[in-house]
Structures are given as C-alpha cells and as structure tokens.
C-alpha positions as CSV (number, residue, x, y, z in Angstrom):
1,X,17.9,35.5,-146.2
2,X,18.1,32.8,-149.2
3,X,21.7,33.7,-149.8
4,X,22.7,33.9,-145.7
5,X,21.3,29.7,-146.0
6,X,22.8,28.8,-149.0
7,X,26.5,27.4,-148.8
8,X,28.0,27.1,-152.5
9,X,29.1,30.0,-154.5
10,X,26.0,31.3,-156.5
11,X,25.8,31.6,-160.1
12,X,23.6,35.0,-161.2
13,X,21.1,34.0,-162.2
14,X,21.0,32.9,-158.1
15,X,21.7,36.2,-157.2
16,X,19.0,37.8,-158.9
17,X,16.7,34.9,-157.4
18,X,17.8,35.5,-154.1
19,X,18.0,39.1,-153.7
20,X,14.2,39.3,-155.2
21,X,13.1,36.5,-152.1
22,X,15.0,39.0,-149.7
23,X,12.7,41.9,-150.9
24,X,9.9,40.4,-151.8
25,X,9.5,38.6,-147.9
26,X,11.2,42.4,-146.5
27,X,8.6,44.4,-147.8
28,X,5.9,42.0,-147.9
29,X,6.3,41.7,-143.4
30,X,6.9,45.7,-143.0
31,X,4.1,46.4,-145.2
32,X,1.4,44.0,-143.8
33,X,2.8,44.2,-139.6
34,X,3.7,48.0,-139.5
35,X,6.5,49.0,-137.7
36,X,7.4,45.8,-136.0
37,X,7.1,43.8,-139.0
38,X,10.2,46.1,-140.4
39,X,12.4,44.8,-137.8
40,X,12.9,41.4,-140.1
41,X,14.8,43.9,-142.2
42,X,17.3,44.3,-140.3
43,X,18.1,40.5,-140.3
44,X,17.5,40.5,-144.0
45,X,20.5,43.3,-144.4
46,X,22.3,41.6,-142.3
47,X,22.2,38.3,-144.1
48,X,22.9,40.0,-147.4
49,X,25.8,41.8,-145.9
50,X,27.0,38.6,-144.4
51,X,26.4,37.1,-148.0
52,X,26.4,39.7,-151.0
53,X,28.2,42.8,-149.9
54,X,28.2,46.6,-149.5
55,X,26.5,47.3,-153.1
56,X,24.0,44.1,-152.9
57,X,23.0,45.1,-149.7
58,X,22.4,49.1,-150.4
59,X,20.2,47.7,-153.8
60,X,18.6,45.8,-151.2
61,X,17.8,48.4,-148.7
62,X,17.1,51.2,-151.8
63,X,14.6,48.7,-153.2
64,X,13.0,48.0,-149.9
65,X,12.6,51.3,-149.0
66,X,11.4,52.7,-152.4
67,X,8.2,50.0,-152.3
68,X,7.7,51.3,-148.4
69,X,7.3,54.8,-149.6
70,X,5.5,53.6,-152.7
71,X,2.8,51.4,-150.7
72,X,2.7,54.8,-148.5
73,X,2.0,57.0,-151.3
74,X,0.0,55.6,-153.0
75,X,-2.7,54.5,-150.3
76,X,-5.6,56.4,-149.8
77,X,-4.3,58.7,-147.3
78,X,-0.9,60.0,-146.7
79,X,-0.7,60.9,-143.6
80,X,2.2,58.2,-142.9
81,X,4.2,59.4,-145.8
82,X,6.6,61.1,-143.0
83,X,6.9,58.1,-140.9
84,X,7.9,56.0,-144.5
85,X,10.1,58.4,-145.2
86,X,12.2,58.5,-141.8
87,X,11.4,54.3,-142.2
88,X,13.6,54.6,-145.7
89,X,16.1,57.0,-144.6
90,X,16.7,54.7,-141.2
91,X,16.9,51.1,-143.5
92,X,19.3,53.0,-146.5
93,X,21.7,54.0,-143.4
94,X,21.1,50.8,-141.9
95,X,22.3,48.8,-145.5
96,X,25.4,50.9,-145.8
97,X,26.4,50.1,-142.0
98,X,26.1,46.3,-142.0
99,X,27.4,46.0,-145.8
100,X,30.3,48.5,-145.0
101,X,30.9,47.0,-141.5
102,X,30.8,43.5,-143.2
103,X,32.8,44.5,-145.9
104,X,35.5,45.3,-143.4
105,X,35.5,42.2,-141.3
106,X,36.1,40.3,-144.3
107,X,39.1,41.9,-145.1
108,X,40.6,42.5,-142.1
109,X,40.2,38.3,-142.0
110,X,41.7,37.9,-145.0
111,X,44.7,39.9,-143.8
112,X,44.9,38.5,-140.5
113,X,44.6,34.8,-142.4
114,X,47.9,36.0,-144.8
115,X,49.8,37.1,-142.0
116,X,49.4,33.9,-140.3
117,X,50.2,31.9,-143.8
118,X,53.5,34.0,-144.2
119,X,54.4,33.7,-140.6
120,X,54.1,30.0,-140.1
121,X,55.9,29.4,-143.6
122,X,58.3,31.8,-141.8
123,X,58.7,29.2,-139.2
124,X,59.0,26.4,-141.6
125,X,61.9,28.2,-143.5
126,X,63.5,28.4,-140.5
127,X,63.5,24.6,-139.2
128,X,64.6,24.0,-142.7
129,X,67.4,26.3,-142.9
130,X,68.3,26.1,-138.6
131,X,67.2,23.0,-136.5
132,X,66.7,19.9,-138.9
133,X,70.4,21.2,-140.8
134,X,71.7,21.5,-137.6
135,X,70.5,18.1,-136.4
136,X,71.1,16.4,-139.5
137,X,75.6,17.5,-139.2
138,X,74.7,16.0,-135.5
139,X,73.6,12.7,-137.4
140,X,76.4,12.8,-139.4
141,X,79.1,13.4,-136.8
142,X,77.4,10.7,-134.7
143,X,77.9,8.1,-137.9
144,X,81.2,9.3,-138.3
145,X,82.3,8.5,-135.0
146,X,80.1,5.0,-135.1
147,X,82.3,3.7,-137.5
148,X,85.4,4.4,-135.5
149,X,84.6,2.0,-133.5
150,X,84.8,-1.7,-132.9
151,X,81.4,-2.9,-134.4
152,X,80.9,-5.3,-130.9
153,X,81.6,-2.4,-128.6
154,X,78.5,-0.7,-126.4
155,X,80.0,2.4,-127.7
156,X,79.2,1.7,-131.0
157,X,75.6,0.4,-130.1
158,X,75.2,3.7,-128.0
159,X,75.9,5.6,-130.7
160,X,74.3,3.7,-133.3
161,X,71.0,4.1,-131.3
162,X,71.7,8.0,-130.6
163,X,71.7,8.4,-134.4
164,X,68.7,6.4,-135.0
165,X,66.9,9.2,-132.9
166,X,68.4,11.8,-134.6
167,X,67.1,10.9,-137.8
168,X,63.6,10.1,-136.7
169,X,63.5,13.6,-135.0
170,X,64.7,15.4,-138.7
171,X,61.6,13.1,-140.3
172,X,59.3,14.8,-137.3
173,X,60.6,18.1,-137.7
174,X,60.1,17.5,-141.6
175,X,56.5,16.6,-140.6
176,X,56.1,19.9,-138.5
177,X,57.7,22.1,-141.5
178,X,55.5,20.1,-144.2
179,X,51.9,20.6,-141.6
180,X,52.7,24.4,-141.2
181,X,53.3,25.3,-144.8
182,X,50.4,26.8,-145.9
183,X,48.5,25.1,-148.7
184,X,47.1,26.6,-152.1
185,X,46.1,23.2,-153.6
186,X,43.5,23.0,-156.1
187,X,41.4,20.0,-158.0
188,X,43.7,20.4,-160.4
189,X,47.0,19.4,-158.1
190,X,45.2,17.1,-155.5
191,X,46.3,13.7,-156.9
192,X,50.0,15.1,-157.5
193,X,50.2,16.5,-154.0
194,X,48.8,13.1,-152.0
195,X,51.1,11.1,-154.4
196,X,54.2,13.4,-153.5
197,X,53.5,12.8,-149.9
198,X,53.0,9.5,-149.9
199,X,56.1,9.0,-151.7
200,X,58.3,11.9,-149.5
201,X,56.8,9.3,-146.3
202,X,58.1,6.3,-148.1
203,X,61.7,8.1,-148.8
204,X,62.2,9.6,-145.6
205,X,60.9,6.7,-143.2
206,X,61.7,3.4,-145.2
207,X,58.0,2.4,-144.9
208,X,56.6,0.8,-148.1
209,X,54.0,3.3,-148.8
210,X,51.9,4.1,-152.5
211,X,48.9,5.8,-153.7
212,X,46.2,4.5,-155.9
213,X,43.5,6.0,-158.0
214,X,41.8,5.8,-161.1
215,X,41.1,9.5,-161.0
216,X,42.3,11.9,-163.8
217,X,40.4,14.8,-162.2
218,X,38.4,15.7,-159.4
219,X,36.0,18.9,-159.1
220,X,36.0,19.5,-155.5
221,X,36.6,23.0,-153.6
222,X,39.9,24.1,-152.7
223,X,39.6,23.8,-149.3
224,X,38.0,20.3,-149.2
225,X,41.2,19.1,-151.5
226,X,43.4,21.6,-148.7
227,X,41.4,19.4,-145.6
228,X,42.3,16.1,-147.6
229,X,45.6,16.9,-147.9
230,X,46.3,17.8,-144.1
231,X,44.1,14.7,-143.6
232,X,46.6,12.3,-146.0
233,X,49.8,14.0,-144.0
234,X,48.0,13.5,-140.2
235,X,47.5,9.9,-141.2
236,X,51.0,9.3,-142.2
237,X,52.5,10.6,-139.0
238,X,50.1,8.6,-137.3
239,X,51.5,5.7,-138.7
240,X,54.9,6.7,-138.4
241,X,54.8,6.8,-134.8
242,X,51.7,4.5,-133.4
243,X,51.3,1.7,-135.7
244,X,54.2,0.5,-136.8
245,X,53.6,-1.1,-139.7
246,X,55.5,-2.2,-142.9
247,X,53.5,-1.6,-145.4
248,X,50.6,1.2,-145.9
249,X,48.7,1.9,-149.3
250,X,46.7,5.6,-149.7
251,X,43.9,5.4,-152.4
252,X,41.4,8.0,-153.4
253,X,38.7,7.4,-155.8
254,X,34.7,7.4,-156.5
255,X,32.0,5.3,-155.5
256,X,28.4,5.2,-156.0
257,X,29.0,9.1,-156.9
258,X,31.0,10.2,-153.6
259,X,34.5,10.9,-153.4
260,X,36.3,8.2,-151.3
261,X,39.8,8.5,-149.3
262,X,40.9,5.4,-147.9
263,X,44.1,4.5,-145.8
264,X,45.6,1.0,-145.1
265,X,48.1,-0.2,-143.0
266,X,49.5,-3.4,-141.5
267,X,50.3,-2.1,-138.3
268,X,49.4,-2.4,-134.4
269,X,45.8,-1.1,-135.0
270,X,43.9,0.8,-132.7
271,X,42.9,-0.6,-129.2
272,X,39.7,-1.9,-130.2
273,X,38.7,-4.5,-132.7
274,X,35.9,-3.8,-135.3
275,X,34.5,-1.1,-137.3
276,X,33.2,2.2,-135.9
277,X,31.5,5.1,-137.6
278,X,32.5,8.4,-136.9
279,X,29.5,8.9,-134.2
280,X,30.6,5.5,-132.5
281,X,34.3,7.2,-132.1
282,X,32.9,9.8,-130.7
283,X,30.6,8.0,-128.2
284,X,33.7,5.7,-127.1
285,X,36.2,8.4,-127.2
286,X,38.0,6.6,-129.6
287,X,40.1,7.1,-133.4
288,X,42.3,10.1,-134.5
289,X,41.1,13.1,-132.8
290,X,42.8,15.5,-135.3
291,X,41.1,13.5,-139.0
292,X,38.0,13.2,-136.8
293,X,38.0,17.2,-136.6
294,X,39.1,17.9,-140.3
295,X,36.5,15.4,-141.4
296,X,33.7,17.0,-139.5
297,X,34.5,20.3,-141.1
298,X,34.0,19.3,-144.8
299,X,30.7,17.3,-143.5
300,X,32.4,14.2,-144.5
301,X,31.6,10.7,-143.0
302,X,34.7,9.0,-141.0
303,X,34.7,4.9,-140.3
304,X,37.8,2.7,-138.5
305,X,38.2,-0.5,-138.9
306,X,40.8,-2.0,-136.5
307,X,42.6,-5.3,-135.9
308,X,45.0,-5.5,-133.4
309,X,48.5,-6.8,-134.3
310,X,47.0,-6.8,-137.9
311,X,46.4,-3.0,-139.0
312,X,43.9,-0.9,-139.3
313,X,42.1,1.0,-142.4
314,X,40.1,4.5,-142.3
315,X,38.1,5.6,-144.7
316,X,36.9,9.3,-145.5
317,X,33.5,9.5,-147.4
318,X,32.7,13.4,-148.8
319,X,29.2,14.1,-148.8
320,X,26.8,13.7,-152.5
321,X,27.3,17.6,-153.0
322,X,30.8,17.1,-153.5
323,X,30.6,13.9,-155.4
C-alpha cells in the first residue's frame, strides 16, 4: 500500500520500509477480523504488483501467509490450522497472479509504446524524405519562374505570394516532423535541446528568437524535461501562426527553489487583457489548450499574461518536488 501511494522511484532502504508497512497492516487486519479482514490483502498484492513486481509481491504474499499459519499454530487450539492453510495456499496463488499478470501489462506497454515511437519517427522520415523535398523543388520552381518576370507584373506578385505559402507550409511540416519524433531527452541535454529549438524557429521563420538561462544543470526526470520540450516547441508554433510577433525570448531558470520556464513575445496577445492562472483559463475557457494539458500532467502551475497588440508572456512553474 505505501509503495502503490508513493510516486518517485524508491531507494532500498524504501523498499524494505514499504514492503514491511504492507505486511505488517496485511497480517495485522486478517489476523484480528478473520476471514473478511483478509480481503485487504488482496488490495495490498495488488498495489505491490502494481508497484514492486512478480518477486516483491510473492515475498509479500509468502510472508503474509507464513505469519497467518504461524498465528494459527501457535494459538491455543488448532482446529483452524486447515482453514490457514487453504487461506496461504489461496493468497501465495493470489501474489503470483497479480504480480505475473502485472508483470505482463507492463511489458506489453512498453512494447506497444516502442512501436508507436518507431512508427511515428517512421512518419517523420517520410515527410522528410517525400512531402517537404517535394514541396520545397515546388518553392524553388515557383522562384525560378518569379524572376522571369517583370518585377511590376500581377504574375510576378501571384507567384511571389504562392511561394510565400510554400515555404510557410515546409516550416509546418518541419514542425509536424520535429512534434512526432519521439524524444529521449534527459537533465543532462535539456538546455541544449530548448536552445537548438529556439534557434531552428529563428532560422526557419526569420523571427528574432533566443534562449536564456543561468542554468548549468538541472536534475529533473526525463519525462518532465520530455513535457518541457514538447511544451517549448507548442509554444513556438503558437507564435508562428497566432501572434505574430517580431521578437520572442525563451528563458528557463530557478526561483525561490522551483524550476521556472517562461516565454515572451511581442505579438497580438491573446483576446483578453491581464494575468490568469491556470484555474482562471480554465474557468474562462481561455489560453493554449495543448501547454494547459502538458502542464497539468507534470503538476506544474500555468499563468498568461496578455496584452493585446502588445504580446503576451506564459510562464510554467514545476512543483517544489522537482525544484
């Protein structure tokens, strides 16, 4: 039960802690409530399947049932040492169900989760190597003949305008290929990957963009640093095609102990003025439903602060136990 509630990764001398609050409250229920009280075992093997694994949750049934039969033994009479043995026999079976049944799940998704990875990347090879080389000779051919014609004609503005939206549909379909990649980023590549983003946004849409940080390292999880990245790239297509703004600046450091993403641009804004926390958006509908999802997930705090015809600036807060 202590390790199904607890979220981060447990050291062992954790384990042993846990594993002796999931026998010690097991046995001490089925001992003092009989058969009923032996139900709460169940849940217990469950949450140390869920939790620990086959072999945790087998020492967890054989030591739950070797105090039952124990307790039965050695009470003053033993005329339920049957019942606690067909009690033991039933929870040993029931450990090596849940833990093997659990053991099973897991893997099956964590091979349903790598097929998916290699499929989408898949996908992305295949915009990259098909439909953005294809529309990019497209581009090309349309320049080509732009500039074989008189500069004043509507010809030439035509196709001047046809190529504009050829190029910003190779920077979307960059976008799509860079969001469906799958992402192995750690603490110890965060800061390179949100710099080499902002600086692929700045090359491939003209927008003055830079990253900021005093940071030279940052111990967070890999999948919060994988949720801030997708969270830096949503926000840069955001601006890219709502805001238009000039000039946007991506910083990431630490204050008062909590790990701090902030994004500013000089844009439209949003359509409302002011500065709304995360449950405010939500009430009024309002702010970037995609960041508002990938910050909920890491229990991170969202706020907006919008201007209109001035920018706008979002700021990502990680909870203390990842500061």
């Amino acid at each position: 039960m202590l390790g199904l509630l607890r979220n981060r990764e447990p050291t062992s001398a954790f384990r042993l802690l846990a594993h002796a609050g999931d026998l010690a409250l097991a046995v001490a229920v089925a001992l003092s409530s009989g058969a009923p009280g032996r139900l709460l075992l169940a849940f217990v093997l469950l949450a140390a399947a869920y939790r620990w694994g086959l072999s945790a949750t087998m020492a967890t049934a054989g030591t739950a049932a070797s105090l039952i039969l124990l307790a039965e033994a050695l009470s003053p009479s033993g005329a339920r040492l049957f019942p606690a043995l067909v009690s033991a026999a039933y929870l040993l079976l029931l450990g090596f169900l849940t833990g093997y049944l659990m053991e099973k799940e897991k893997q099956f998704r964590a091979e349903t989760s790598q097929v998916t990875a290699m499929d989408r990347a898949l996908v992305a090879r295949e915009l990259h190597d098909g439909a953005i080389q294809s529309l990019i000779g497209v581009e090309v051919e349309v320049d080509v003949l732009r500039r074989q014609v008189a500069e004043d004609s509507p010809l030439a503005s035509e196709l001047a305008r046809v190529q504009e939206l050829l190029r910003q549909e190779v920077v979307s379909m960059r976008e799509l290929m860079q969001q469906m990649r799958p992402l192995d980023i750690g603490s110890e590549h965060l800061l390179d990957f949100l710099a080499e983003s902002v600086a692929r946004f700045r090359r491939e849409t003209g927008i003055a963009a830079s990253f900021v940080t005093d940071l030279h390292e940052v111990p967070l999880s890999p999948r919060v640093c994988q949720e801030l990245a997708r969270i830096t790239q949503e926000a840069l297509v955001n601006v890219r095609k709502h805001s238009g703004a000039e000039n946007v600046v991506v910083r990431f450091g630490r204050e008062s102990g909590r790990f701090q993403l902030v994004m500013d641009d000089d844009g439209h804004g949003f359509d409302f003025e002011g500065r709304l926390a995360q449950a405010e958006l939500d009430a009024a509908r309002k702010g970037p439903v995609i960041i508002k999802e990938r910050v909920r997930s890491i229990g991170g705090e969202l706020t907006v602060e919008s201007t209109r015809g001035r920018g706008a600036r979002l700021t990502i807060v990680l909870p203390e136990k990842n500061g």
